[in-house]
C-alpha positions in Angstrom: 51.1 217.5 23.9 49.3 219.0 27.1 50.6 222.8 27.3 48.2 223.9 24.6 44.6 225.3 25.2 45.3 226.6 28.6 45.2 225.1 32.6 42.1 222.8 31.6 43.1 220.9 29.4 47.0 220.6 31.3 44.7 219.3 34.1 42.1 216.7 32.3 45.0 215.5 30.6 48.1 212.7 31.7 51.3 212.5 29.4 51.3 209.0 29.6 47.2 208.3 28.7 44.1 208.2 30.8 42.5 205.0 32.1 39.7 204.2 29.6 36.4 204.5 32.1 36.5 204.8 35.7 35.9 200.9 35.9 39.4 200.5 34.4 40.5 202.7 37.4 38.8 200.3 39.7 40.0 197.4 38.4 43.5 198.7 38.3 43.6 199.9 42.1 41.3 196.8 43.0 45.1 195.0 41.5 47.7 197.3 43.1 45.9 196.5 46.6 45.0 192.8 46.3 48.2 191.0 46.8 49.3 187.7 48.9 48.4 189.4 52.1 44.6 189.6 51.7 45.3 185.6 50.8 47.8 184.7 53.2 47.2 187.2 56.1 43.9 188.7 56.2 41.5 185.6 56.8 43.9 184.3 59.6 43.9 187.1 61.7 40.0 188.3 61.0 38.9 184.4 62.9 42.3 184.7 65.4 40.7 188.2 66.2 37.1 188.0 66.9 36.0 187.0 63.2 32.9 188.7 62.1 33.5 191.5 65.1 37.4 192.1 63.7 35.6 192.4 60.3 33.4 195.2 61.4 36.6 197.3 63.6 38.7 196.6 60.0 35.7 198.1 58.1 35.4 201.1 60.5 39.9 201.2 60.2 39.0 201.4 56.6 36.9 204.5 57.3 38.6 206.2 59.4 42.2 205.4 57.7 42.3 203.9 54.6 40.0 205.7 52.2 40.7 208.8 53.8 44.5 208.7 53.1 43.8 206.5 49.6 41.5 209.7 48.3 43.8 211.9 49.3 46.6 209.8 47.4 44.5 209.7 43.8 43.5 213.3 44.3 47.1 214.1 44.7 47.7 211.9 41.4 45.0 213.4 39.5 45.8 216.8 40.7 49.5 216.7 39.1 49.2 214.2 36.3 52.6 213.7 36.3 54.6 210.8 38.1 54.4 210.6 41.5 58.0 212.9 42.1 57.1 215.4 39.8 53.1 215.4 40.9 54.6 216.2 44.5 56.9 219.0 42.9 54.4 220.9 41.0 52.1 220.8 43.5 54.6 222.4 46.1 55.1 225.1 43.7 51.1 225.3 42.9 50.7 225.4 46.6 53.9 227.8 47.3 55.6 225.6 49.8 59.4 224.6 49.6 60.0 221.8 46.7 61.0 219.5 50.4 57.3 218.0 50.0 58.5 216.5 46.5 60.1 214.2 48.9 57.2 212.5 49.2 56.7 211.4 45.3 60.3 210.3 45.9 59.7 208.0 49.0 56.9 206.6 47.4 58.6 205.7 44.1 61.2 204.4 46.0 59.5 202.6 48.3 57.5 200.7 45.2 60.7 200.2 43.5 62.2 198.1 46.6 59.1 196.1 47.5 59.0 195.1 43.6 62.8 193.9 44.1 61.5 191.2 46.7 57.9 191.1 45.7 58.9 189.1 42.7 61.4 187.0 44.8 58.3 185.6 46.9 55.5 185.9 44.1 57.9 183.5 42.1 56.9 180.9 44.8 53.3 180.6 43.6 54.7 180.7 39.6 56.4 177.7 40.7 53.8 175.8 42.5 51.0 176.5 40.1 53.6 174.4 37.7 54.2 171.8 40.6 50.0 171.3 41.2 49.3 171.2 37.9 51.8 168.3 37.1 50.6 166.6 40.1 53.4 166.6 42.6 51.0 167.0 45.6 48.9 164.2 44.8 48.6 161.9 48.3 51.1 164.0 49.3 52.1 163.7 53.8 53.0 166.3 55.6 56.4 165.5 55.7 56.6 165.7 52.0 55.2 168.9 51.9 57.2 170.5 54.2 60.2 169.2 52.4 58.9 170.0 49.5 59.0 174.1 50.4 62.7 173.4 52.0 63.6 171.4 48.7 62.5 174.8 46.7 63.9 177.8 48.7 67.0 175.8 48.9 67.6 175.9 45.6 69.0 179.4 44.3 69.2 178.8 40.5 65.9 177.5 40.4 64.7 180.4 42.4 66.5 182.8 40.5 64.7 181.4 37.1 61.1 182.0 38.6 62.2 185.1 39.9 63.4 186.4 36.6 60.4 185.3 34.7 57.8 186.7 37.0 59.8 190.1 36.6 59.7 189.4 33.2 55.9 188.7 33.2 55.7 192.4 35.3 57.5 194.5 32.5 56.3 193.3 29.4 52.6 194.7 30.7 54.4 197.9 32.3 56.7 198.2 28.9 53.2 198.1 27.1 51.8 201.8 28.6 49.1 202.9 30.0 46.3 201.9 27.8 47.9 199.0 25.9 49.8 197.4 29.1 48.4 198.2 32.2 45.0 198.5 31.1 44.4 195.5 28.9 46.5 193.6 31.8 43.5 194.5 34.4 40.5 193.9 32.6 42.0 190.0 32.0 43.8 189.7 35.2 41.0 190.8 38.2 37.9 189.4 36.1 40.1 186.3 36.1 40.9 186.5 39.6 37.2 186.9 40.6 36.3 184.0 38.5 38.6 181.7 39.9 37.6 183.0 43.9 34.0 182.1 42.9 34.8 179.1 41.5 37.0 177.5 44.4 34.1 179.1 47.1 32.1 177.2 45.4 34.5 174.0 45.8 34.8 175.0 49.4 30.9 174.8 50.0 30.6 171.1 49.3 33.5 170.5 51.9 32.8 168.8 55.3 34.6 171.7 57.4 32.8 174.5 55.7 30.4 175.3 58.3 33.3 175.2 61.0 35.7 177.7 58.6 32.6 180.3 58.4 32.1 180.1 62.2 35.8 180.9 62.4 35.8 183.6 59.8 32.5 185.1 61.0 30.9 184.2 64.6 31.2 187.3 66.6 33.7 187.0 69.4 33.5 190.9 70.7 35.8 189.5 73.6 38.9 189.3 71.4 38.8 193.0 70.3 41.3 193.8 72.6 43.7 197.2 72.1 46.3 194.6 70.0 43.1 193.8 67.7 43.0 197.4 66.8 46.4 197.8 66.1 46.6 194.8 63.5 43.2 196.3 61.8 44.6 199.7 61.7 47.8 198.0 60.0 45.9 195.5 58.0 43.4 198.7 56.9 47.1 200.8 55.9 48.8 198.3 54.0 46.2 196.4 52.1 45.3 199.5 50.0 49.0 200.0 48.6 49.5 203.5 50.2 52.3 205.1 50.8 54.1 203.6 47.7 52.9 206.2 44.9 51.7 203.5 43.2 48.1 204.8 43.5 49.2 208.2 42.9 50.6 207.0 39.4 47.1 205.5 38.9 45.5 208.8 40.2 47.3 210.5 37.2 46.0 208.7 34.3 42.1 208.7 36.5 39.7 210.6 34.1 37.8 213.7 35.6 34.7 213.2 34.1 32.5 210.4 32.3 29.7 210.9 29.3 26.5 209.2 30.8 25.5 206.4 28.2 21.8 207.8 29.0 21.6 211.1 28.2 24.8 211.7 26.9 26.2 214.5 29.2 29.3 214.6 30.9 29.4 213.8 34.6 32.2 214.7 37.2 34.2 211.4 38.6 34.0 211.2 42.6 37.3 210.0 43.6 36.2 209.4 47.1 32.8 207.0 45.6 35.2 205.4 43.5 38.0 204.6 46.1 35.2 203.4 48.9 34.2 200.8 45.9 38.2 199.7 45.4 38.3 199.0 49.5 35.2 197.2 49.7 36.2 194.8 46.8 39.5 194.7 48.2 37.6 193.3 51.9 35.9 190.9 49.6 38.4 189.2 47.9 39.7 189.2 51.2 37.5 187.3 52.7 36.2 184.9 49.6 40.1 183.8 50.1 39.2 182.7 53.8 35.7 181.2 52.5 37.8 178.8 49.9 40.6 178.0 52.0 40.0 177.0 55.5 36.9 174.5 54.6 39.8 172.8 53.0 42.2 173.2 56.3 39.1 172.0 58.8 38.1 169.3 56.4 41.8 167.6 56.4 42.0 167.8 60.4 44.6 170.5 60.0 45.4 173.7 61.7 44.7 177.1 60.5 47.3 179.2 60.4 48.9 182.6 57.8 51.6 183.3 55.6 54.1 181.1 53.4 53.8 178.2 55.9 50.1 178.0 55.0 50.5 179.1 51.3 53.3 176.3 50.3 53.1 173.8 53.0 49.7 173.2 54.6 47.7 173.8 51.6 49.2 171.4 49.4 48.8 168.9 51.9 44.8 170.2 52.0 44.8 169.4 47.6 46.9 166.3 47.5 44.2 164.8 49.7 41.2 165.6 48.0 39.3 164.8 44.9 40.0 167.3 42.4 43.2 168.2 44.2 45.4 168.9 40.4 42.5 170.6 39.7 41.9 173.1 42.1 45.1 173.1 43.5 46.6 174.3 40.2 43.3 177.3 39.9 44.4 178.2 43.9 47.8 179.1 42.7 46.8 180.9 39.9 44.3 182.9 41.8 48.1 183.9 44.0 50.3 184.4 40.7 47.0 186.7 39.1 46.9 188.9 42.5 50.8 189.0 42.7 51.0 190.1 39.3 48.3 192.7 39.4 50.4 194.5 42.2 53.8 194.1 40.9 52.5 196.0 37.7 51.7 199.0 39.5 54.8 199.0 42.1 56.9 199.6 38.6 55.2 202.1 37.8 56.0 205.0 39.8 59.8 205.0 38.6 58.4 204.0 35.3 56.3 207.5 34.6 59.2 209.6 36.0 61.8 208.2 33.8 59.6 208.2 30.8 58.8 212.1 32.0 62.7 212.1 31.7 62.8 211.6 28.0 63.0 207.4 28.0 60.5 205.5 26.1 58.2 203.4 27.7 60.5 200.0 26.5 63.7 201.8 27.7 62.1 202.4 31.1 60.8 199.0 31.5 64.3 197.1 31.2 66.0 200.0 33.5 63.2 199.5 35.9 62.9 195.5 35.5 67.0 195.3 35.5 67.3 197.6 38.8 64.6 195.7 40.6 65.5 192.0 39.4 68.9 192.3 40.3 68.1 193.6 43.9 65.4 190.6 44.4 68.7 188.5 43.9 69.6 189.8 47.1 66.2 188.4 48.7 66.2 185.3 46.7 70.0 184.5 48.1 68.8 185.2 51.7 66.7 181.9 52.0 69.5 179.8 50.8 73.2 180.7 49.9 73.2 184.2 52.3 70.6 182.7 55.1 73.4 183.2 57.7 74.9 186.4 56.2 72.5 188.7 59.2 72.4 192.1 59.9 70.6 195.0 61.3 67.1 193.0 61.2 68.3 190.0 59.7 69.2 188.7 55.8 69.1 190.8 52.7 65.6 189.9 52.2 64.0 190.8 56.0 65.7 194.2 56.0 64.6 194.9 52.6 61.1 194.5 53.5 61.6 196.8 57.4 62.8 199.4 55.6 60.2 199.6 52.5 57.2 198.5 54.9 58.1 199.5 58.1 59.4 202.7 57.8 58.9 204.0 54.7 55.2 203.3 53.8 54.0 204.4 57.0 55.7 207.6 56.6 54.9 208.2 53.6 50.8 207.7 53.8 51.7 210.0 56.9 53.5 212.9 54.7 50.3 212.6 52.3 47.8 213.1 54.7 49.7 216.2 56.2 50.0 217.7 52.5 46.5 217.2 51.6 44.8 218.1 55.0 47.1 221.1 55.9 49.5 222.0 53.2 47.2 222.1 49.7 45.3 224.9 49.4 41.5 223.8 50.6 39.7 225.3 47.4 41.8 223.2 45.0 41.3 220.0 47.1 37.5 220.6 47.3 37.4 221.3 43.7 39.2 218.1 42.4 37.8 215.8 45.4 33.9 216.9 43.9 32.3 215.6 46.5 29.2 217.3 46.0 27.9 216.9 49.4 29.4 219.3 52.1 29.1 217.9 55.3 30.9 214.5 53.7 33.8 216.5 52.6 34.2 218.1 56.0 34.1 214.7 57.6 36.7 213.6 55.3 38.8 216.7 55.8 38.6 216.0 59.8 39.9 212.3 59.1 42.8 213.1 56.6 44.1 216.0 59.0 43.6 214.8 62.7 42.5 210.7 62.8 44.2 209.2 60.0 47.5 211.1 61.1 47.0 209.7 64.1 45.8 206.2 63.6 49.7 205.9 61.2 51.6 207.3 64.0 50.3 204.5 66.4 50.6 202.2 63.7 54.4 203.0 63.0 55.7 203.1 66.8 53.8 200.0 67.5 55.9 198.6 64.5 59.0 199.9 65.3 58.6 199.0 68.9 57.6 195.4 67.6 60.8 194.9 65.3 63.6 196.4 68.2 61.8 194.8 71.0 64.2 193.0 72.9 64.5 189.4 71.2 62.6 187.3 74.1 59.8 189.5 73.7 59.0 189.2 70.0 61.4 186.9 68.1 61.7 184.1 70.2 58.6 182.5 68.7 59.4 182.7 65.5 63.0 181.4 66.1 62.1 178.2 67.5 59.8 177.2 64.6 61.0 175.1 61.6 60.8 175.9 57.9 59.1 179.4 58.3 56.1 178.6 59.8 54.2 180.5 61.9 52.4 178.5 65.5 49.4 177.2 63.8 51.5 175.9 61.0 54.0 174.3 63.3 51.2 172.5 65.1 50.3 170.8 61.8 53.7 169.3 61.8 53.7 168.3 65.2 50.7 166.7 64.7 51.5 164.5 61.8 54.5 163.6 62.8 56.9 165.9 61.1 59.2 165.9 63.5 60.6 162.5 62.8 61.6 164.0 59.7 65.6 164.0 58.0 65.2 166.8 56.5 67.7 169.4 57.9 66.2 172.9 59.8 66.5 176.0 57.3 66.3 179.3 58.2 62.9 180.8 59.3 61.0 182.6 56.6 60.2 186.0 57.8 56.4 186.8 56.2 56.7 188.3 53.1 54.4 191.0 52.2 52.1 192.1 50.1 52.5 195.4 48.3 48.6 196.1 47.2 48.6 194.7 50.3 51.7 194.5 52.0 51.5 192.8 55.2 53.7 191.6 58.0 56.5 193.6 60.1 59.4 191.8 60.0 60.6 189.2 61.6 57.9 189.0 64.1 55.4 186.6 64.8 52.0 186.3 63.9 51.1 188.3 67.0 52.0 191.4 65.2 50.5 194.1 63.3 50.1 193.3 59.6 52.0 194.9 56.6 49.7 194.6 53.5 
């Protein structure tokens, strides 16, 4: 349907549909990046960091490596229309380079397709605990209890396994849908929803005793814990919470209109990409942030510790709701605030394979159940590795933590890398200018500098730090993660210590490694919560 009329229309024009307005685009990137790390992650390390100065070095990370990279990924997208691997092949022809730089819609697609796999392993933890608050298992609930509880679940493979499989159901039936009657209805219910339900637990959170002590943790300015580690997890945090590096926001660059009619006077107006992907990163920070401002007045006001990842999530949290009035309640919204950011990113990590095997000939439905087969049988792998293959270790660990080095570790990182070399060095300047449309000059030569020299730069520190991190020698980096129970990081294992937890029967499982978060993936491997952040 696009090789008639000439290069135009090829160009205004995606096989697979165009996003309705550039709000729909916003809303669908907004949900690619949002995931469990700007919940779990990011509000733990902005107060462990120097809260409101860490906020301000993230912002500038942002700057100087997010949006750079992310406009160069949707201008990328736009550019080819196509699926990420065959976007990255026609422009290597358009550009007259050897068809090696399609590597990079590969890596990407393949990247998305293996973080889905155990995405939907750990995003079936909040399916199951929205069920559990709502039916009020955490009411007066101890800290015992609530640890056990988590245990009780991950130990469980066939109940794990039925959460996993309908969350990947829940993922393909939107994907299956297309571009305007799946993904695009799925965002405009899913992120208003989400907002909603931020706003309203905030607004819990404010008539909390510990509210004023969680702000001063999330915002006083502490410029004496920006230290050279601070930087690194803000460059890592600014990477991965965007979604880069997995194509997913180069599939979402495809179907990104060129230009909107003005409701005023009626005349067609050119999209800025970069305008529009500064607005996805700042929403991104917020939600961020709102889920700091709605959880720790809850941690402070029960006495207990602050701390990140699953540990918080599904033990300490729970503990913070069962003792409250209105726990069900907002317990039960909490969770599905998690489920509506987990499923707004699992949507777009299917989607990269999706476009290329519909660009293959497959309908959309035919695509889906490939995709959602491939990927649910590999998150069997990772939902095994917590109970029945916890001791079957190699290379980094189970089936589940080397999974997620390889996808987040390695390959993201390289890939935002590869992207930022093809559109600062490789692409031809005149066709990135023209599709960018930044109208101003000196803004796209400040761009231009960051996407060739800083961003480059700032991912290459990012991914030896990582790698360094994950093959330290073992006394270095693992051995505080080792010696606490039930996946917990520090802070969470001093909730436990202090309540008494460890007069508990309950046996020791395996540590959790911290899952990430693909819209925001976020934690290397295996290492504690010292280290840089994967989305």
């Amino acid at each position: 349907a696009n090789k008639s009329n000439g290069v135009m229309k090829q160009e205004n024009k995606s096989v697979h549909g165009v996003w309705g307005s550039r709000w729909v685009f916003i809303l669908a990137a907004t949900g690619s990046a949002v995931g469990l790390g700007n919940i779990w992650r990011f509000p733990y390390i902005t107060g462990e960091n120097g809260g409101g100065a860490f906020v301000l070095l993230y912002l500038l990370c942002i700057a100087v490596v997010g949006i750079p990279i992310m406009t160069a990924e949707v201008m990328l997208g736009r550019k080819g229309g196509l699926s990420p691997i065959n976007t990255m092949r026609k422009l290597a022809s358009e550009s007259k380079v050897t068809q090696r730089w399609a590597g990079i819609g590969i890596l990407g697609a393949l990247s998305a397709f293996l973080i889905l796999s155990f995405y939907s392993a750990v995003a079936s933890w909040a399916l199951y605990y929205t069920w559990e608050a709502a039916r009020g298992a955490f009411d007066g609930i101890t800290a015992t209890q609530s640890e056990a509880h988590f245990d009780t679940m991950l130990a469980n493979p066939w109940l794990m396994l039925g959460f996993h499989s309908l969350f990947m159901l829940l993922t393909m039936v939107v994907v299956a849908r297309g571009v305007k009657g799946g993904l695009e209805k799925a965002v405009q219910v899913l992120m208003p929803l989400l907002f909603v339900l931020l706003l309203v637990l905030v607004g819990y959170a404010t008539t909390t005793p510990g509210f004023s002590d969680a702000m001063n943790f999330l915002f006083a300015f502490d410029f004496s814990k920006l230290t050279g580690k601070a930087v690194l997890v803000a460059v890592g945090q600014a990477f991965f919470t965007l979604s880069l590096g997995m194509g997913a926001i180069m599939a979402y660059g495809a179907y990104m209109p060129r230009e909107v009619t003005d409701q005023k006077t009626g005349k067609k107006k050119p999209i800025s990409i970069l305008s529009t992907v500064a607005i996805v990163a700042i929403l991104d920070t917020l939600v961020a942030l709102g889920a700091g401002m709605a959880m720790f007045p809850l941690l402070f006001s029960g006495g207990l510790e602050v701390g990140q990842g699953p540990g918080m999530m599904f033990v300490t949290l729970p503990l913070a709701f069962g003792n409250i009035s209105g726990g069900v309640l907002f317990g039960s919204l909490f969770f599905l605030l998690v489920v509506c950011a987990a499923w707004s990113s699992s949507i777009s990590l299917g989607e990269p394979v999706m476009a290329w095997l519909v660009e293959k000939g497959l309908t959309r439905v035919k695509a889906a159940i490939l995709v959602g087969l491939g990927a649910w049988l590999l998150g069997v792998g990772s939902v095994l590795s917590f109970n029945v293959w916890e001791d079957n270790t190699f290379l980094a660990g189970t089936f589940f933590d080397n999974m997620e080095f390889l996808s987040t570790t390695v390959m993201l990182p390289l890939g935002g890398l590869l992207i930022a070399i093809f559109a600062g060095w490789v692409m031809k300047e005149t066709q990135a200018r023209k599709e960018l449309g930044i109208k101003n000059f000196k803004l796209y030569l400040v761009w231009r500098a960051l996407v060739r020299i800083f961003s480059p730069a700032a991912v290459i520190a990012l991914f030896v730090y990582s790698i360094w991190s994950a093959v330290a020698p073992a006394d270095e980096v693992g051995s505080v993660q080792r010696a606490l129970p039930a996946e917990m990081t520090e802070p969470d294992a001093q909730v436990f210590e202090m309540h008494g937890a460890a007069e508990a029967d309950t046996p020791t499982p395996a540590p959790v490694t911290e899952p990430i978060e693909p819209g925001d993936v976020d934690g290397v491997p295996s290492a504690p919560a010292e280290q840089v952040p994967v989305r």
